[in-house]
Biotite code that builds the C-alpha atoms (Angstrom):
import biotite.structure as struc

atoms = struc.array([
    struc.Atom([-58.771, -152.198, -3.209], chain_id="A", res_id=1, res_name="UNK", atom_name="CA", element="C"),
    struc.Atom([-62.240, -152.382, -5.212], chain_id="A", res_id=2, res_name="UNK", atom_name="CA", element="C"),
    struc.Atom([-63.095, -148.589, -6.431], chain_id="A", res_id=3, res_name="UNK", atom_name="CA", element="C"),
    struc.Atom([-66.749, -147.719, -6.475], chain_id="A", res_id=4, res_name="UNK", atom_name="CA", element="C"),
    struc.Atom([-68.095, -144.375, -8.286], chain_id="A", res_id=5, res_name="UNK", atom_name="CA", element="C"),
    struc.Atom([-71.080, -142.552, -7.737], chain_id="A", res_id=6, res_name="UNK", atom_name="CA", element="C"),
    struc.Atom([-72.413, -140.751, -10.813], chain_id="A", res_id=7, res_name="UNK", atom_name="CA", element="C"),
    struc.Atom([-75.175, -137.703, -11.219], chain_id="A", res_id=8, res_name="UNK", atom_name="CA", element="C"),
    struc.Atom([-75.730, -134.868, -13.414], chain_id="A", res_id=9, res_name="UNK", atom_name="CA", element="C"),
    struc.Atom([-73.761, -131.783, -11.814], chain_id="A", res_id=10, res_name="UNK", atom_name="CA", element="C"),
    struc.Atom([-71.714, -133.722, -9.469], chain_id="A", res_id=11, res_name="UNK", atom_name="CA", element="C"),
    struc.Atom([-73.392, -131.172, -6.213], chain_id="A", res_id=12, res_name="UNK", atom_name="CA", element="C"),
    struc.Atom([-75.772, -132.948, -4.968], chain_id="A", res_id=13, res_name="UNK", atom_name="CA", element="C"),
    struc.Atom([-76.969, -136.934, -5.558], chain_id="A", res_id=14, res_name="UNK", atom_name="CA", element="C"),
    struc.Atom([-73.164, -138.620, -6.113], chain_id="A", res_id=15, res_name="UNK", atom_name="CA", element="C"),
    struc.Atom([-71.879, -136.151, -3.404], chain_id="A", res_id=16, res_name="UNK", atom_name="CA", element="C"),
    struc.Atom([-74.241, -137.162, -0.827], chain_id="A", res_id=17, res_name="UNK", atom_name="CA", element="C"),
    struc.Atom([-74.038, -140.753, -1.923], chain_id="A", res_id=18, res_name="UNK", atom_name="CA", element="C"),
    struc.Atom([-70.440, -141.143, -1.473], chain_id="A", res_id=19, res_name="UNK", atom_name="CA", element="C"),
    struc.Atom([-70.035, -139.376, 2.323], chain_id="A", res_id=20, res_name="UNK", atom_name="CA", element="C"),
    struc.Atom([-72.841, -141.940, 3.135], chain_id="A", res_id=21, res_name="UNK", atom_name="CA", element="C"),
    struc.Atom([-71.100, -144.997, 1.680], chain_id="A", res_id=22, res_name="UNK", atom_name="CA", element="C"),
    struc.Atom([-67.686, -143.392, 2.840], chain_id="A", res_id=23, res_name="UNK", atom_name="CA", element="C"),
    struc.Atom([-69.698, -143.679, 6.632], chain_id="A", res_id=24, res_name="UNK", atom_name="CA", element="C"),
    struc.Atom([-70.868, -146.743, 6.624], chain_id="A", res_id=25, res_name="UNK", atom_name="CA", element="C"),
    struc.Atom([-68.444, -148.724, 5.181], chain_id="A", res_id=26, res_name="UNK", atom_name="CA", element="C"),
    struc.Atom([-66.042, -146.999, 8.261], chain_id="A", res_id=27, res_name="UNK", atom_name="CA", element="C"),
    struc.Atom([-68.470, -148.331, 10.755], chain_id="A", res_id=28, res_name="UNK", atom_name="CA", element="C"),
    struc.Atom([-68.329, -151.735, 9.210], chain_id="A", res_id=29, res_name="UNK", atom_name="CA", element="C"),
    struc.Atom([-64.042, -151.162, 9.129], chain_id="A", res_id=30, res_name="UNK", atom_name="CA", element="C"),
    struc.Atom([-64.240, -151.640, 5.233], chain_id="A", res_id=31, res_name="UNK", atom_name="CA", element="C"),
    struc.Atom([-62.902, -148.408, 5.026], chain_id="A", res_id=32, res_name="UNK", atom_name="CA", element="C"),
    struc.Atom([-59.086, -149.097, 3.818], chain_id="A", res_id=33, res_name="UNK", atom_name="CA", element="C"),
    struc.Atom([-60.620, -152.047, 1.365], chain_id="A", res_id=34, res_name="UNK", atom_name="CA", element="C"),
    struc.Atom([-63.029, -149.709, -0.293], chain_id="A", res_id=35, res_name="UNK", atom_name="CA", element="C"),
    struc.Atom([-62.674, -146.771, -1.663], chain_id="A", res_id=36, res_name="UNK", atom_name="CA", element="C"),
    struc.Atom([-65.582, -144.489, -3.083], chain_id="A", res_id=37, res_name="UNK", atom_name="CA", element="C"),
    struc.Atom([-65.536, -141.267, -4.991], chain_id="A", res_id=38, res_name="UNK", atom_name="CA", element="C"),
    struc.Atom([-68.150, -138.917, -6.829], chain_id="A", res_id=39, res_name="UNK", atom_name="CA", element="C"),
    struc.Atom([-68.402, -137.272, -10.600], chain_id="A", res_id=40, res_name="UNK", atom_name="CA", element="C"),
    struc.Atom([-70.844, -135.601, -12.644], chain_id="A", res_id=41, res_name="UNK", atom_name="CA", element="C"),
    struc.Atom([-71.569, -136.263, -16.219], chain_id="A", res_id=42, res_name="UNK", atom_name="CA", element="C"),
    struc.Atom([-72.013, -132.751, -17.417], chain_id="A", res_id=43, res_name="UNK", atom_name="CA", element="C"),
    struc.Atom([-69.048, -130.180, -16.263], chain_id="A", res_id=44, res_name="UNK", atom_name="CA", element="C"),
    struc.Atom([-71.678, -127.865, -15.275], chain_id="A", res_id=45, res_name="UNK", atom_name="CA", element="C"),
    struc.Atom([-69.733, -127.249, -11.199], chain_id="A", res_id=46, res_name="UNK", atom_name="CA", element="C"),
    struc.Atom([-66.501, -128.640, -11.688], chain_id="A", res_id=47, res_name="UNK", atom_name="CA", element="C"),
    struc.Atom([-64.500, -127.327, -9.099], chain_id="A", res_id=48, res_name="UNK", atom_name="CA", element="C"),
    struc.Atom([-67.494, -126.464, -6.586], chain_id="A", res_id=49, res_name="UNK", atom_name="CA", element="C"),
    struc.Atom([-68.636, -127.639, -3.253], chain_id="A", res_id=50, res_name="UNK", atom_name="CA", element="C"),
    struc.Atom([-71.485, -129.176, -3.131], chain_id="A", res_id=51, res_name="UNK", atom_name="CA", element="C"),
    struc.Atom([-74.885, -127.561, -3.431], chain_id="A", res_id=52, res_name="UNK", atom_name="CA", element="C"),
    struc.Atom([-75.527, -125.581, 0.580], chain_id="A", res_id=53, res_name="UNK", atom_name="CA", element="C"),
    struc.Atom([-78.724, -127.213, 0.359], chain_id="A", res_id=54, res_name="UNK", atom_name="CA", element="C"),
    struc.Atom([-77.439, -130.964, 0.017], chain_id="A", res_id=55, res_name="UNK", atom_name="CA", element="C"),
    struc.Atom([-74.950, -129.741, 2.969], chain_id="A", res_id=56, res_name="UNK", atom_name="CA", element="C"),
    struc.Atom([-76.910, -128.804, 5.501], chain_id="A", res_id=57, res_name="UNK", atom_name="CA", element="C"),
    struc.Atom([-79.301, -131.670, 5.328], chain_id="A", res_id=58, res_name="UNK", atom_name="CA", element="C"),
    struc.Atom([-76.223, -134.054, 5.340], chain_id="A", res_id=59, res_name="UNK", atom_name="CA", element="C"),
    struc.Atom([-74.855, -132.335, 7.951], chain_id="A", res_id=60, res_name="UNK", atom_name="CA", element="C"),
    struc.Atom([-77.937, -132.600, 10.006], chain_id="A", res_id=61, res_name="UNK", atom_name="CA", element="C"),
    struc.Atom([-77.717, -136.796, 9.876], chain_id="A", res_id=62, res_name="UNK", atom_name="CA", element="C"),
    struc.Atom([-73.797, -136.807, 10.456], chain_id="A", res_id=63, res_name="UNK", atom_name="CA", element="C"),
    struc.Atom([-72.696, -136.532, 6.545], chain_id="A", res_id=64, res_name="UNK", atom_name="CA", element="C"),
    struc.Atom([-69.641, -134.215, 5.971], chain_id="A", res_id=65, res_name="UNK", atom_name="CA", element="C"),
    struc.Atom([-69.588, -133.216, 2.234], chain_id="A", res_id=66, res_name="UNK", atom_name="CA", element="C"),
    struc.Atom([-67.077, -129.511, 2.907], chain_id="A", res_id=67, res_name="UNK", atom_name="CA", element="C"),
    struc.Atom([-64.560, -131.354, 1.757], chain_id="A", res_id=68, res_name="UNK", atom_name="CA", element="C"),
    struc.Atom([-66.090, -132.421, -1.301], chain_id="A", res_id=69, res_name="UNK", atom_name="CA", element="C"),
    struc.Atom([-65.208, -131.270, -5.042], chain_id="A", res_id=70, res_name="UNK", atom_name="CA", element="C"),
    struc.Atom([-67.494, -131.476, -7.738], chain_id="A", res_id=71, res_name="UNK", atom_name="CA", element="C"),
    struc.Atom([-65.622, -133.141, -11.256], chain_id="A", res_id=72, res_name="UNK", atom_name="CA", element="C"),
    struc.Atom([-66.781, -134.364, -14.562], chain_id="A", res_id=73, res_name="UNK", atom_name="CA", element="C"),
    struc.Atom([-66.615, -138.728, -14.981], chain_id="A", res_id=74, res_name="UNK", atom_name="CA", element="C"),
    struc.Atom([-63.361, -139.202, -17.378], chain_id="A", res_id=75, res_name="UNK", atom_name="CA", element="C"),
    struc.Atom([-62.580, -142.186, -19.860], chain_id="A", res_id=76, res_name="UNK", atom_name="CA", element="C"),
    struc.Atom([-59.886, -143.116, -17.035], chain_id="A", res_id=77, res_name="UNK", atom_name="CA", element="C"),
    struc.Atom([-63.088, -143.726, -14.759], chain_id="A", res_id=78, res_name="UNK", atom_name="CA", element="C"),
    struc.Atom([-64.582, -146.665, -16.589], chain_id="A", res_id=79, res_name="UNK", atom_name="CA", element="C"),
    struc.Atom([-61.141, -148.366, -15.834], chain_id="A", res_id=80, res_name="UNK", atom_name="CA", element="C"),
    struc.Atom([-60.703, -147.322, -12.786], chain_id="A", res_id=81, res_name="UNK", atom_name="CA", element="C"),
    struc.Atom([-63.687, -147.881, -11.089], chain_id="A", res_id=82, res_name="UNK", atom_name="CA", element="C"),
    struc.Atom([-65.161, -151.863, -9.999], chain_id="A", res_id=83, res_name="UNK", atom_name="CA", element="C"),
    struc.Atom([-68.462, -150.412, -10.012], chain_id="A", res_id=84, res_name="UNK", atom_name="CA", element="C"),
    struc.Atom([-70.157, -146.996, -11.456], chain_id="A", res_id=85, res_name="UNK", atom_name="CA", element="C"),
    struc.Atom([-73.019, -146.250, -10.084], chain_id="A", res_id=86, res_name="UNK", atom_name="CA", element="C"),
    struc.Atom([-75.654, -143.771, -11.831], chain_id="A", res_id=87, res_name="UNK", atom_name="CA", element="C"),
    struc.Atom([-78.226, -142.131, -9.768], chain_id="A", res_id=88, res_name="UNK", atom_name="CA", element="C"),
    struc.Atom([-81.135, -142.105, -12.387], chain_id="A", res_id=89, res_name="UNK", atom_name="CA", element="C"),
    struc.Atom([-82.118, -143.452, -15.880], chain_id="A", res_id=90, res_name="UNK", atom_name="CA", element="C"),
    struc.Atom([-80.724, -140.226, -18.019], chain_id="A", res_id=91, res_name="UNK", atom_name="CA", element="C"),
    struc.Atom([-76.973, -140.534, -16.164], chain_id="A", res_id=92, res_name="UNK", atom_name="CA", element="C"),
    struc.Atom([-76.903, -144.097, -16.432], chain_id="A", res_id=93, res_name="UNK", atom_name="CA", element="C"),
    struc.Atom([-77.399, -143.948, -20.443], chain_id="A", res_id=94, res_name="UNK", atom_name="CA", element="C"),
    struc.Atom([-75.074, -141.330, -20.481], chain_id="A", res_id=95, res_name="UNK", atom_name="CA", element="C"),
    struc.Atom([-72.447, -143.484, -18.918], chain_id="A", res_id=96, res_name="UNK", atom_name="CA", element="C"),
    struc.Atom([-73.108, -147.046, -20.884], chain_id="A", res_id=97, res_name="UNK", atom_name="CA", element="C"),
    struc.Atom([-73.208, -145.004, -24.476], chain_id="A", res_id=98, res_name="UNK", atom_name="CA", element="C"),
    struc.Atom([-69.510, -143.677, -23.061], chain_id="A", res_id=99, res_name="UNK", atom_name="CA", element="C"),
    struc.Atom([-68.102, -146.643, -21.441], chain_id="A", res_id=100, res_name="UNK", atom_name="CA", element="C"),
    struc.Atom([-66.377, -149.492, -23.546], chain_id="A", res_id=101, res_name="UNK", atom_name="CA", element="C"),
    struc.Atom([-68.238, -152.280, -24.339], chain_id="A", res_id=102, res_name="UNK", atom_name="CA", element="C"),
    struc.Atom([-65.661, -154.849, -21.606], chain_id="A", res_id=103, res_name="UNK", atom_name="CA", element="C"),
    struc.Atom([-66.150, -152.544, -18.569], chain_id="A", res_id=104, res_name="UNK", atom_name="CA", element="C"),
    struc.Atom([-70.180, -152.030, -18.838], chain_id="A", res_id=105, res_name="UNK", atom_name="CA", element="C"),
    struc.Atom([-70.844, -154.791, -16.403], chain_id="A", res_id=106, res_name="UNK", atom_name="CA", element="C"),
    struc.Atom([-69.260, -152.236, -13.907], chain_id="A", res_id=107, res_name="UNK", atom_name="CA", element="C"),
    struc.Atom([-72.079, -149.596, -14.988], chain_id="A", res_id=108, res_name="UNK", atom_name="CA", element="C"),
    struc.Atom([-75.604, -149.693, -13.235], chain_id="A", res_id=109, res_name="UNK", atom_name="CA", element="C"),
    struc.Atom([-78.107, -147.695, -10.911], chain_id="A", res_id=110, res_name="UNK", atom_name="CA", element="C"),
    struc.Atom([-77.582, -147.294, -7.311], chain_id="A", res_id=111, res_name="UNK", atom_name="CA", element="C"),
    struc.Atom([-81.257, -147.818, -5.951], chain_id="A", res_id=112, res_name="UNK", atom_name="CA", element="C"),
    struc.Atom([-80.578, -151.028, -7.473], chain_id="A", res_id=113, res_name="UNK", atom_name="CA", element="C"),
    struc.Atom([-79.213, -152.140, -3.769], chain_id="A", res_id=114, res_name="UNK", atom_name="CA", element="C"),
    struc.Atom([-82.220, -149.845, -1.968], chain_id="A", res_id=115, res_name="UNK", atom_name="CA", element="C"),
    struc.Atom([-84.409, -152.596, 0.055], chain_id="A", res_id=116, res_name="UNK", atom_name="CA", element="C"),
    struc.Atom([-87.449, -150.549, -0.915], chain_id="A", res_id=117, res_name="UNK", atom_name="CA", element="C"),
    struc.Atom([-88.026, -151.290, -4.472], chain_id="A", res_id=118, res_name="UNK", atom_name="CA", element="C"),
    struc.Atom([-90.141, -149.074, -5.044], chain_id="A", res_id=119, res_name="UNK", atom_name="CA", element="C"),
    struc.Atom([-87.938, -146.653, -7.108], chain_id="A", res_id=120, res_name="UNK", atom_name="CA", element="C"),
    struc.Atom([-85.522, -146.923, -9.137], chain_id="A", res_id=121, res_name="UNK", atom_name="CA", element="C"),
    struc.Atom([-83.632, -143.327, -9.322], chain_id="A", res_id=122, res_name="UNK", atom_name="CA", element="C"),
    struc.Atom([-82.645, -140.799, -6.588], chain_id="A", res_id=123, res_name="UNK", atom_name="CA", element="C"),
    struc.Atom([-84.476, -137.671, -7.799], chain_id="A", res_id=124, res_name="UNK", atom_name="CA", element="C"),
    struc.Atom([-82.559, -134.434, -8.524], chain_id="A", res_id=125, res_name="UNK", atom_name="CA", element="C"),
    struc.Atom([-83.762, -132.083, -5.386], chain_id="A", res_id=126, res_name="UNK", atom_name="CA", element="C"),
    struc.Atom([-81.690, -129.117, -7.449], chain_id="A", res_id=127, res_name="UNK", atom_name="CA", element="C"),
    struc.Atom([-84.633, -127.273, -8.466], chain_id="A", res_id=128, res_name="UNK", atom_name="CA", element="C"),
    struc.Atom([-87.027, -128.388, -5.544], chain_id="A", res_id=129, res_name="UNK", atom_name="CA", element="C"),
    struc.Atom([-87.260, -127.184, -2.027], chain_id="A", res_id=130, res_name="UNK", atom_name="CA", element="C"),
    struc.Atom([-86.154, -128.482, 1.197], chain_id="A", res_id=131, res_name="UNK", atom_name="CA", element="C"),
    struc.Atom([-88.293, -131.695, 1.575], chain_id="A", res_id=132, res_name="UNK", atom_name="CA", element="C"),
    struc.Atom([-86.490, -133.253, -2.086], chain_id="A", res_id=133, res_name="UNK", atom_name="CA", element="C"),
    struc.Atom([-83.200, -132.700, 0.123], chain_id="A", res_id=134, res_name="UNK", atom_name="CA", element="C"),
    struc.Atom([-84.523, -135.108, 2.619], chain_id="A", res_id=135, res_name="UNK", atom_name="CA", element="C"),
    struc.Atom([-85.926, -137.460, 0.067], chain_id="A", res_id=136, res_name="UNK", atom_name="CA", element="C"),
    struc.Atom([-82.662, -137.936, -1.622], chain_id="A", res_id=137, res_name="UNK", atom_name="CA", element="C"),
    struc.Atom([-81.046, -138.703, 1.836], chain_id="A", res_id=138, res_name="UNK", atom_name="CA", element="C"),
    struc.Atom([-83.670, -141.224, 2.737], chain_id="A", res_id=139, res_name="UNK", atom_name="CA", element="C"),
    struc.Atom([-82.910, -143.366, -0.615], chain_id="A", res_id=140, res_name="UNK", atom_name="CA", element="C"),
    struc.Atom([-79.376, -142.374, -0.280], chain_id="A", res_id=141, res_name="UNK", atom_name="CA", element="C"),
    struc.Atom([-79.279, -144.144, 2.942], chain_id="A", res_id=142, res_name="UNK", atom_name="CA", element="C"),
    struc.Atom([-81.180, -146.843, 1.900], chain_id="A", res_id=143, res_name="UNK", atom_name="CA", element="C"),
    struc.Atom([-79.651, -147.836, -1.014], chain_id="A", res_id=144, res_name="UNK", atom_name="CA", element="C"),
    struc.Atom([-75.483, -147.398, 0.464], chain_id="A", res_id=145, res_name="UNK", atom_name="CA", element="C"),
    struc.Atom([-77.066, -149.650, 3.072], chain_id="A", res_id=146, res_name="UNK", atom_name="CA", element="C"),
    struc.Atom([-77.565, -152.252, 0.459], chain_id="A", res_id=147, res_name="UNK", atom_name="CA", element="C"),
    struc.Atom([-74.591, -151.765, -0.997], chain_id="A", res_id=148, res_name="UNK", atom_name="CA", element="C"),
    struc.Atom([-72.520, -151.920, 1.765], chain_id="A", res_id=149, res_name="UNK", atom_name="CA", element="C"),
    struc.Atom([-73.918, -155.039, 2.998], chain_id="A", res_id=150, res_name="UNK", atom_name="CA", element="C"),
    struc.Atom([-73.535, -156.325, -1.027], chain_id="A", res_id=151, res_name="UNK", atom_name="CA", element="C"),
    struc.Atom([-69.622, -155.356, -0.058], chain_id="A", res_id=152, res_name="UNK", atom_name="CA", element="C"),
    struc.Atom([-69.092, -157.211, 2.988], chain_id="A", res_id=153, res_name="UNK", atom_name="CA", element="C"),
    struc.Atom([-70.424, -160.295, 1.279], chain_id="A", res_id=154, res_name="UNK", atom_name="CA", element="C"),
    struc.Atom([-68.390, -159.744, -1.601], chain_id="A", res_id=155, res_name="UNK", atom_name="CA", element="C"),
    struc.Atom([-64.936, -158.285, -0.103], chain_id="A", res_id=156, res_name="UNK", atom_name="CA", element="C"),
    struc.Atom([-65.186, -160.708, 3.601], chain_id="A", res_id=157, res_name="UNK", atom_name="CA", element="C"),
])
């Protein structure tokens, strides 16, 4: 089973969204029971909440499910347990490489990294914003589990 980990500030809105979109597409492609994917925050800010109402409703308008979702903080255990970690900006993904052992930070990296529009290189925090950032963050969001997912099929068969 590879283990993938999706990584933001608060653990509410970026890493939630990003793993019920990865969790959907790698069911359509029937990776599903190969691949598992999960979210954390680095800061402890939520831990215990749903995500944001906000990041729900515009999931929920493109198919995404987050309810179920709970936010937690990234543990030492993570950089272990997780094949890949996967930081939604800059700031997180220094956050996580300064944590993670020196053997496991080829496992550490950003997720718009697999976007096909290169363009940018972090999913934006829409925490503060209004409505529209929602929708940005679910347009790279998509784009980038895309990627990934097809990165997955060639690696996993």
């Amino acid at each position: 089973m590879t283990r993938i980990l999706m990584v933001c500030m608060g653990n509410i809105c970026r890493s939630p969204v990003a793993e019920a979109v990865t969790r959907s597409m790698l069911h359509e492609h029937g990776l599903s029971h190969r691949i598992a994917v999960d979210s954390a925050g680095t800061h402890g800010y939520h831990v215990g909440h749903a995500p944001d109402g906000r990041m729900q409703s515009a999931a929920r308008r493109r198919g995404f499910e987050l309810s179920d979702l709970r936010a937690r903080q990234v543990e030492d255990a993570d950089f272990e347990r997780f094949d890949l970690i996967l930081a939604m900006d800059r700031d997180n993904l220094a956050y996580l490489m300064e944590r993670c052992p020196r053997t496991h930070r080829h496992r550490v990296r950003l997720f718009m990294g697999y976007a096909s529009h290169r363009g940018r290189e972090e999913v934006p925090d829409p925490y503060y914003g209004g409505a529209a950032g929602f929708e940005t963050v679910l347009d790279l969001v998509e784009d980038a589990a895309r990627g990934l997912v097809e990165n997955l099929r060639k690696s996993v068969g």
